[in-house]
PLY file of the C-alpha trace (Angstrom):
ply
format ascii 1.0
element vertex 439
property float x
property float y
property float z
element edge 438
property int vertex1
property int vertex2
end_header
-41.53 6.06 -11.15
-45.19 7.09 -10.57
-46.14 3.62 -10.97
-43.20 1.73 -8.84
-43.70 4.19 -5.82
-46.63 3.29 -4.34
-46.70 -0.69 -5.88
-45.23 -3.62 -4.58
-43.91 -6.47 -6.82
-42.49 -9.98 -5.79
-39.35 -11.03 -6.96
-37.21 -13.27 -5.81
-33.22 -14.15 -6.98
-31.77 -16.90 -9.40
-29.19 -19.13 -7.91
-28.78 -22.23 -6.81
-31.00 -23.57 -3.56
-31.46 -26.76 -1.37
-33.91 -27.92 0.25
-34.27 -27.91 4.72
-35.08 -31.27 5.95
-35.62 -30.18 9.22
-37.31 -26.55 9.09
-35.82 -24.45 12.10
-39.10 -23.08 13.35
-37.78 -21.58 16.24
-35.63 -19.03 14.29
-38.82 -18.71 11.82
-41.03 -17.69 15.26
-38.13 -15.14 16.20
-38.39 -13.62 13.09
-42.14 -12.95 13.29
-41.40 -12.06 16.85
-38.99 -9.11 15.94
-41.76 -8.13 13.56
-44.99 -8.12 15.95
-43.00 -6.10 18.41
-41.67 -3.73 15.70
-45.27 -3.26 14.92
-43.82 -4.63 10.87
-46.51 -6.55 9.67
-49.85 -8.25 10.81
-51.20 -11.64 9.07
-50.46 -14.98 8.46
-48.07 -17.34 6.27
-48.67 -21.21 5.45
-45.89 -23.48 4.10
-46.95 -27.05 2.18
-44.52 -29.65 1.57
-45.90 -32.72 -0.48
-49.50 -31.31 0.47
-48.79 -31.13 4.02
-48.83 -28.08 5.84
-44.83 -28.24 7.48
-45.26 -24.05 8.72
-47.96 -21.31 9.77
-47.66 -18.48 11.66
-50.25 -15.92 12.36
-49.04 -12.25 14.19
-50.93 -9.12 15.11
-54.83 -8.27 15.51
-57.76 -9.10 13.89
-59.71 -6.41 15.12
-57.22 -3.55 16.63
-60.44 -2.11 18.41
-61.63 -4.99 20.04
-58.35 -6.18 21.02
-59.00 -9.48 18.88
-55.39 -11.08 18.04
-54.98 -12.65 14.51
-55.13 -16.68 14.73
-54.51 -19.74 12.32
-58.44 -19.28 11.88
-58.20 -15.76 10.59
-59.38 -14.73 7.43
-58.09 -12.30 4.82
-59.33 -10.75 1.87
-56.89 -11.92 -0.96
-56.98 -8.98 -3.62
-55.87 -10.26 -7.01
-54.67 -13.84 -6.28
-58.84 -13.83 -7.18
-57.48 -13.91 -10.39
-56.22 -17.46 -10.46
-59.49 -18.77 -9.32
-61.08 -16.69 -12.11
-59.01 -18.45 -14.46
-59.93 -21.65 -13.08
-63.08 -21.25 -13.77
-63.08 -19.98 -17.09
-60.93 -22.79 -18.62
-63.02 -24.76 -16.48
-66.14 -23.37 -19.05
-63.60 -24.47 -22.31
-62.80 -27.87 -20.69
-66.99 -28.19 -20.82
-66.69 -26.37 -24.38
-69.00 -23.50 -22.73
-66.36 -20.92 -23.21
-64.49 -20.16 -26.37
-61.31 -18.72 -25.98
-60.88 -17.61 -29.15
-64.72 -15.70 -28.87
-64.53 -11.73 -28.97
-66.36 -9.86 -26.33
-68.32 -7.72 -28.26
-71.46 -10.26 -28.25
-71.28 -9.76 -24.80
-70.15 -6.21 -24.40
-70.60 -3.99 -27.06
-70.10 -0.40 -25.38
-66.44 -1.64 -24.37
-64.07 -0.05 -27.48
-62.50 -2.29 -29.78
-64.88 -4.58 -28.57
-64.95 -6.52 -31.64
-60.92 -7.31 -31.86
-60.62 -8.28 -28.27
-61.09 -12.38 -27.31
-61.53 -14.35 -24.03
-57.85 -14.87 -24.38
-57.24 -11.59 -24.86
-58.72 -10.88 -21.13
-57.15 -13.45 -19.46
-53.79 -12.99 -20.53
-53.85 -9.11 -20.08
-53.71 -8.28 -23.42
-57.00 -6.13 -24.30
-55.69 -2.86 -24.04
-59.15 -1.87 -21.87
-57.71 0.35 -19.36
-57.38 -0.67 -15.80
-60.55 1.54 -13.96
-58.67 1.14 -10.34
-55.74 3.21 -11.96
-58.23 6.20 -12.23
-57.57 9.36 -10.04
-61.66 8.97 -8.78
-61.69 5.48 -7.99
-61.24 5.51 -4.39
-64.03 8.22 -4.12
-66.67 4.93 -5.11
-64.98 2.03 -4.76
-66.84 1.39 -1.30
-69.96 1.59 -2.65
-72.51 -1.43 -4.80
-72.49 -1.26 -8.32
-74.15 -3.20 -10.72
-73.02 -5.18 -13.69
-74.41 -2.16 -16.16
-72.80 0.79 -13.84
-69.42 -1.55 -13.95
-69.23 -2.21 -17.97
-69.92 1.79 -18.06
-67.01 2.78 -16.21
-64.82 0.18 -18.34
-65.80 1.07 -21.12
-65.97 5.09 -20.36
-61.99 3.97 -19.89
-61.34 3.37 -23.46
-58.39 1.69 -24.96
-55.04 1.80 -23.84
-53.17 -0.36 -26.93
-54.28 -2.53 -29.81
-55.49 -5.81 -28.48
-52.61 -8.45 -28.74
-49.97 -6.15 -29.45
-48.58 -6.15 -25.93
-49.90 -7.03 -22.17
-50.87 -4.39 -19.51
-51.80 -5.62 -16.12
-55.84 -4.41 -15.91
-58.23 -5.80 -13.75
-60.88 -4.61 -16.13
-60.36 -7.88 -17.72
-61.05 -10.19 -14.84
-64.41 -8.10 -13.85
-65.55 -8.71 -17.47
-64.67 -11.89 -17.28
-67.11 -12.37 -14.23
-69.68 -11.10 -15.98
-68.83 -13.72 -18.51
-68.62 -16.63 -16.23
-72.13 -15.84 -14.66
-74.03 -15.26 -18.00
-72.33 -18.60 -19.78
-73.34 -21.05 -15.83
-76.21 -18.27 -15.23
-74.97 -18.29 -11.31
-73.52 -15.65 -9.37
-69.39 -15.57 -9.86
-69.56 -16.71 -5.47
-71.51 -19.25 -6.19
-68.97 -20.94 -9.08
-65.99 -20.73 -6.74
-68.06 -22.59 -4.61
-69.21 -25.12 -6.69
-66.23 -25.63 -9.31
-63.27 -25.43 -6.35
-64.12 -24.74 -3.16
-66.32 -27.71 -1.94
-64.67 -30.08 -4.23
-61.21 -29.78 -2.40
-62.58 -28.50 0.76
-61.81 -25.15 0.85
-63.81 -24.24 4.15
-62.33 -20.68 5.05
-62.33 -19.63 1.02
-65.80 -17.38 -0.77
-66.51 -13.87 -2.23
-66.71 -12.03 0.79
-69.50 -8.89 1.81
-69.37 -6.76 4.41
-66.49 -7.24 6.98
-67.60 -9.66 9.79
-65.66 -9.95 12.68
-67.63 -12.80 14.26
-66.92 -14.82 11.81
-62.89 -14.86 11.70
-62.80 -12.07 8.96
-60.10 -9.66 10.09
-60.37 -5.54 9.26
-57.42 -3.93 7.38
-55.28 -1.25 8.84
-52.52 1.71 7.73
-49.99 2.12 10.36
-49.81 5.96 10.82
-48.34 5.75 14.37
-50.82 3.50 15.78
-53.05 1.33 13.51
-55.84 3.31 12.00
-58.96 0.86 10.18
-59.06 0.91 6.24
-62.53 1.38 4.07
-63.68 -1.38 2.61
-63.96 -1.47 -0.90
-67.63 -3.17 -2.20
-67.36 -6.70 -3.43
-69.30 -6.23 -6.62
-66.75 -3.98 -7.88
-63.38 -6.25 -8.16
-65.26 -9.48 -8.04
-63.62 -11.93 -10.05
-60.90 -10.02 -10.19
-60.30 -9.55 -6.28
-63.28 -10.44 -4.23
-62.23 -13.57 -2.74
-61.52 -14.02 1.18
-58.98 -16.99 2.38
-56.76 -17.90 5.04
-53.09 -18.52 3.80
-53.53 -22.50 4.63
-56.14 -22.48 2.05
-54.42 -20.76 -0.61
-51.81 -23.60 0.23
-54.11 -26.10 -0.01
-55.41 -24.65 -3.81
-52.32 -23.96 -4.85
-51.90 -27.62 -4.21
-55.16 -28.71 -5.81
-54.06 -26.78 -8.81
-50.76 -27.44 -9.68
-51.54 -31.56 -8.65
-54.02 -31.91 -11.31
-57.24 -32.10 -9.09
-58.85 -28.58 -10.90
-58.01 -28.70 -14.51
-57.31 -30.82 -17.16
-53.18 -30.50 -17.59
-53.41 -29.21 -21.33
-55.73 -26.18 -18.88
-52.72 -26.08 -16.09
-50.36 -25.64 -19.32
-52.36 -22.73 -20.53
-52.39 -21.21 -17.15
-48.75 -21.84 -16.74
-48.02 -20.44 -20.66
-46.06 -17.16 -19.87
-46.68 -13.99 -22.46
-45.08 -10.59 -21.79
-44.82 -11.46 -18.09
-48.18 -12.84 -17.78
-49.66 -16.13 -18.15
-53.70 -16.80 -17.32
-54.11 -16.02 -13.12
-50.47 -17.09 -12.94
-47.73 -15.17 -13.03
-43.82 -17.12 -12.78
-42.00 -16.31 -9.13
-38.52 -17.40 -9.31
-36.89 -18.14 -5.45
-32.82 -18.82 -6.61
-32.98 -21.96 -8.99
-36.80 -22.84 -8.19
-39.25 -21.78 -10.33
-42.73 -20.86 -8.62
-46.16 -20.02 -10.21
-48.85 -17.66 -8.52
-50.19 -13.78 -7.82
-49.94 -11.79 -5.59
-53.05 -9.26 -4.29
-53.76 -6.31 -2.59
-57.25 -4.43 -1.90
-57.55 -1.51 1.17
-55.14 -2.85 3.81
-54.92 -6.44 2.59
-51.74 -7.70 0.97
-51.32 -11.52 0.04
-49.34 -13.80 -2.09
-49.51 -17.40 -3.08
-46.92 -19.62 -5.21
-46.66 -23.17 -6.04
-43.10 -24.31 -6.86
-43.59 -27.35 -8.71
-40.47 -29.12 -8.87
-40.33 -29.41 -5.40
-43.52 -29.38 -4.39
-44.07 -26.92 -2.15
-47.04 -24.12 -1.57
-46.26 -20.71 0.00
-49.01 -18.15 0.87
-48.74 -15.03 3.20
-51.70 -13.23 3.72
-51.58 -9.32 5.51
-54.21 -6.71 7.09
-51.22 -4.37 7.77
-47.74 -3.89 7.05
-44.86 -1.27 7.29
-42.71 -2.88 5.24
-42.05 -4.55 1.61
-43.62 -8.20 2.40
-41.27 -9.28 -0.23
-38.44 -9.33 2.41
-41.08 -11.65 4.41
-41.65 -14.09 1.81
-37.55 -14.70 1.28
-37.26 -14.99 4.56
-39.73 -17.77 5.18
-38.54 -19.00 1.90
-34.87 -19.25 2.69
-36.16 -21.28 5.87
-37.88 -23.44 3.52
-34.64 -23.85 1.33
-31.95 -24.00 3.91
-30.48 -20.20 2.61
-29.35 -18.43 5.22
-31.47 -14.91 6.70
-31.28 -12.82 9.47
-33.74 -11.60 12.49
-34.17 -7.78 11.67
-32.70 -5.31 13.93
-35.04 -2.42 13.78
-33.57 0.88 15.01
-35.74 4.22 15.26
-34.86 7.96 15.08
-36.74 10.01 17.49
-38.63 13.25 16.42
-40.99 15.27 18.41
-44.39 16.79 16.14
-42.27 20.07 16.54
-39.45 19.16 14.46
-41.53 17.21 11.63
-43.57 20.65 10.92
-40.65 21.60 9.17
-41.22 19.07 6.77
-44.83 19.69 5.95
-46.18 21.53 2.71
-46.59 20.48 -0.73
-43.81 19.44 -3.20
-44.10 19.37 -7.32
-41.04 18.76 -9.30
-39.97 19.20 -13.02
-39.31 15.96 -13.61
-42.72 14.33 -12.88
-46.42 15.69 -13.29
-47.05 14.18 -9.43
-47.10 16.12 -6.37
-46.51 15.28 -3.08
-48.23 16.42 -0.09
-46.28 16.00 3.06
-48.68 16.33 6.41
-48.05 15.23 9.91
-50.09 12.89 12.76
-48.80 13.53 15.91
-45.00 12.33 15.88
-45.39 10.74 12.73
-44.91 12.03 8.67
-47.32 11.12 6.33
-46.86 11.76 2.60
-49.58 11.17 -0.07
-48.97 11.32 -4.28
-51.01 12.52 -6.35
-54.47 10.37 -7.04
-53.17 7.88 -4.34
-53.34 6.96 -0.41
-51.37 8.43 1.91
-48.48 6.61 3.74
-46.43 7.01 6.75
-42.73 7.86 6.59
-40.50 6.49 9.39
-37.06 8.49 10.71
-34.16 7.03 9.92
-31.73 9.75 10.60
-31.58 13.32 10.52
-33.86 14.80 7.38
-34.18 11.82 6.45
-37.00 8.96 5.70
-37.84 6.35 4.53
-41.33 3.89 3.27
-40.16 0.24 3.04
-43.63 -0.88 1.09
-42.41 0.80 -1.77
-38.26 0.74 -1.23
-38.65 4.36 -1.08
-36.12 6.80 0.47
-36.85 10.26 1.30
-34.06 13.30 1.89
-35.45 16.45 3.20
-33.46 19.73 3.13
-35.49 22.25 5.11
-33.35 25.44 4.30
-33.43 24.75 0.66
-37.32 23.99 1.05
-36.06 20.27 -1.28
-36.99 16.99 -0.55
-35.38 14.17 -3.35
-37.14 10.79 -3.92
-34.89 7.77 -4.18
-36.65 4.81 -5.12
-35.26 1.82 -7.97
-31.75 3.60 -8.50
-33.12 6.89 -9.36
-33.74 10.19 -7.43
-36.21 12.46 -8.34
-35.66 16.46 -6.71
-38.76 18.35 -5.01
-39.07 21.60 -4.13
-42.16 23.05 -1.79
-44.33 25.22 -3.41
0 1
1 2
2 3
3 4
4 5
5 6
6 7
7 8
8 9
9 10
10 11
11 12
12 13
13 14
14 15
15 16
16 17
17 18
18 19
19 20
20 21
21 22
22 23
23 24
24 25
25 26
26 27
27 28
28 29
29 30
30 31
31 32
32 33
33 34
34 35
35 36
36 37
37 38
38 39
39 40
40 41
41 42
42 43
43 44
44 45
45 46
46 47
47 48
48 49
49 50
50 51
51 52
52 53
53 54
54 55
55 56
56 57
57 58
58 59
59 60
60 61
61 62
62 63
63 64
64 65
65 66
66 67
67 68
68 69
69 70
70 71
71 72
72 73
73 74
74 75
75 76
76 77
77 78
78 79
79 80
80 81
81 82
82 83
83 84
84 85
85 86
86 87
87 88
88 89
89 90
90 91
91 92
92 93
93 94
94 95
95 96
96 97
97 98
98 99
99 100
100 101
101 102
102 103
103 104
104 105
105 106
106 107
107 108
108 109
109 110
110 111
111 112
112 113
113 114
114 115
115 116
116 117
117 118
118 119
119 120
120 121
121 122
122 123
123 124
124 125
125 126
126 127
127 128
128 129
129 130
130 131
131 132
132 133
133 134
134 135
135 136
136 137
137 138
138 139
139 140
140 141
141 142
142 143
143 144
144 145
145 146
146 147
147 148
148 149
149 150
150 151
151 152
152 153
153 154
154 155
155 156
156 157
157 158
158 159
159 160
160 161
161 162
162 163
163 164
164 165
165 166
166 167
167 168
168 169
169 170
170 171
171 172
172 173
173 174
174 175
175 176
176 177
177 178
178 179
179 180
180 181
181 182
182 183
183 184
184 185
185 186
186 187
187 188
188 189
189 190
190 191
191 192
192 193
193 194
194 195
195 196
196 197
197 198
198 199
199 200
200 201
201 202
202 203
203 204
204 205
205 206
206 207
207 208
208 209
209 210
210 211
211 212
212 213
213 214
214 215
215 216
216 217
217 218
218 219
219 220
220 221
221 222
222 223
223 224
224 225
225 226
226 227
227 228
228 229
229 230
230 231
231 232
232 233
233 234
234 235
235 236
236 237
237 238
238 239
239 240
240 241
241 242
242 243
243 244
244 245
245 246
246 247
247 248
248 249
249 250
250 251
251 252
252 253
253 254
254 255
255 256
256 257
257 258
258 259
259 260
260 261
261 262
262 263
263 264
264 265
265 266
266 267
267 268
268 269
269 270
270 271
271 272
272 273
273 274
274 275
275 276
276 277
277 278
278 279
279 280
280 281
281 282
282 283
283 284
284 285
285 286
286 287
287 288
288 289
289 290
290 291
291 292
292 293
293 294
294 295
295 296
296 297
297 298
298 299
299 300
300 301
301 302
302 303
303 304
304 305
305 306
306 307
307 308
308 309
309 310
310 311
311 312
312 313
313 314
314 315
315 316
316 317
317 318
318 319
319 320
320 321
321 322
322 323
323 324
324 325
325 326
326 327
327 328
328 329
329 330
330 331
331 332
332 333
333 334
334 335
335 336
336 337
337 338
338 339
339 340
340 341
341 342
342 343
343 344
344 345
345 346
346 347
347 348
348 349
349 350
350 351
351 352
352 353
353 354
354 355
355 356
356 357
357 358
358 359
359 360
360 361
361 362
362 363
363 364
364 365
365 366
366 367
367 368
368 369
369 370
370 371
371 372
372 373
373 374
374 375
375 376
376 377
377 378
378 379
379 380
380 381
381 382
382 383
383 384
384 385
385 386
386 387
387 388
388 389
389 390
390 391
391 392
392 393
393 394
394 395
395 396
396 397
397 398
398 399
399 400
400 401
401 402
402 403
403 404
404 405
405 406
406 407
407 408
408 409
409 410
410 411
411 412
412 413
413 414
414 415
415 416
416 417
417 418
418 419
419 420
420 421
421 422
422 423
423 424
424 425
425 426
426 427
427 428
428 429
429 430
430 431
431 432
432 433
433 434
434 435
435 436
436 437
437 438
């Protein structure tokens, strides 16, 4: 429950599907319509059919400040779909027999525990056991700031162990930012200069590198957390996720490697196998996104403000990204949307109703709630007319009126239920409830 509260997964239903010869992009439009005026979601989605881009949409602002709107231009910072170019690369090094798979770490790292036990493989398929650093409670205290390679390998390896390598996979990014190191050690050149080299320039990625600092001027768009109005995200410093979340794209790119991937013009297919080789959930950059009967490949990402997904459904070959500097709402529902456009399923133009409060009548909402059930707390503060709540160790989020004493955060499929006199508030969120009570 900690977990699943404040993370977002893709998943989409089994079933049988078709395929829309004629895409209604008029309905598509007045579904990213309702959402623009709703103030839902900002960003931009890309549709490929055969290698041909048949849909893009881009809604919202680039820059909220400057009053810059989001175009087909803008670019997004792409979280953990980093991964799969990561991956790319490093079976990219085994296809040139520079990288062993089978090769333990420890030659390279040996501060990181169990060291010695844990392969290349190991890494890419999420199977160390080196714990994930971005799940510690400190991590957004320095994650805006350089480190180096040392400082980074520290921190992992001041993480310890989780499990015995290979006995079971844990999602980590730990893993990929090792695997950086790897990658520019074994081609001695900088992890943003491979992704140039090895895929960007040779299918002509021209929107696609590790990013730096934010730059508006050149098409990169800020990140935002709608608390009432949109307020600007930090940035976290590229030399921290690097290989494991450093890249920035525009959907239409991510199409157009997704593309590039899956038709044979980045790997070997024996390497596309490998990638495509599902373990516990996880296969290497890849994970397996069923939409009804179709069976997709990809990742999704997510780093500050920025929320993306990419997937490649082979059989019919199609490419899907959706790329996000702000959102009040589970993009999930987004991608089946644009999906079921794709696929001829049916969907509907959201209705979105509100429930008016005034600041007055959220104050009786504020304070701090711990239950028995759970060692997290939740602080419960106010902005103006709008409810923000915050777990413990994570960012706060804004809750949106539905009725009376009652909330809700879509990002998560949370519900909240407030009883003032009884000073309770109870969590629903996956079929469970969990009860609060204000300290």
């Amino acid at each position: 429950m900690i977990k699943t509260l404040f993370t977002t997964i893709l998943l989409l239903t089994i079933g049988q599907i078709g395929f829309a010869q004629d895409l209604n992009k008029t309905k598509l439009d007045s579904y990213f319509n309702a959402l623009e005026k709703n103030n839902k979601f900002m960003g931009s989605v890309a549709v490929s059919k055969n290698g041909e881009i048949i849909y893009k949409r881009s809604i919202g602002w680039a820059d909220v400040e400057n009053n810059s709107k989001a175009t087909e231009n803008t670019k997004y910072r792409i979280g953990s779909i980093t991964k799969s170019f990561t991956a790319v690369l490093v079976l990219k090094g085994v296809e040139e027999k520079k990288i062993d798979l089978n090769q333990t770490i420890d030659t390279w790292f040996p501060t990181v525990p169990k060291a010695e036990k844990i392969t290349v493989k190991h890494l890419l398929y999420h199977r160390s056991g080196i714990h994930n650093f971005t799940n510690d409670p400190d991590y957004l205290t320095w994650n805006t700031q350089p480190k180096s390679e040392s400082e980074m390998v520290e921190i992992i390896a001041n993480g310890g162990s989780d499990f015995e390598p290979d006995s079971k996979a844990e999602y980590s990014n730990s893993n990929f930012v090792l695997l950086s190191y790897i990658l520019e050690r074994t081609f001695a050149k900088s992890y943003a200069e491979l992704v140039q080299e090895h895929i960007a320039q040779p299918i002509g990625l021209t929107s696609t590198y590790v990013f730096k600092g934010i730059n508006t001027n050149a098409n990169e768009c800020k990140s935002y957390k709608f608390l009432g109005s949109w307020k600007e995200e930090p940035e976290t410093h590229y030399t921290i996720p690097l290989g494991a979340g450093a890249i920035t794209a525009t959907p239409s790119d991510l199409t157009q490697f997704s593309d590039a991937l899956f038709g044979g013009k980045l790997l070997k297919p024996e390497s596309l196998e490998l990638m495509k080789t599902i373990q516990d959930g996880f296969g290497a950059g890849l994970f397996q996104i069923p939409f009804y009967s179709s069976i997709g490949y990809g990742h999704t990402g997510g780093i500050d403000g920025f929320s993306a997904v990419y997937s490649h459904f082979p059989a019919d070959n199609i490419s899907y990204a959706l790329t996000s500097n702000g959102t009040t709402m589970n993009n999930n529902a987004i991608s089946i949307a644009v999906l079921s456009a794709v696929y001829d399923r049916p969907y509907e133009i959201p209705v979105f109703t509100t429930y008016d409060l005034t600041a007055e009548d959220l104050s009786q909402y504020v304070g701090v709630y711990s239950s028995e059930q759970i060692p997290l707390k939740i602080t419960i503060t106010q902005d103006g007319n709008t409810l923000i709540a915050q777990g413990t160790g994570q960012p706060a989020f804004p809750l949106e009126a539905t009725d009376k004493d009652e909330f809700k955060f879509d990002q998560a499929g949370a519900k909240f239920q407030f009883n003032p006199t009884e000073k309770t508030m109870v969590l629903f969120q996956g079929g469970g409830q969990i009860t609060f009570t204000k300290e």
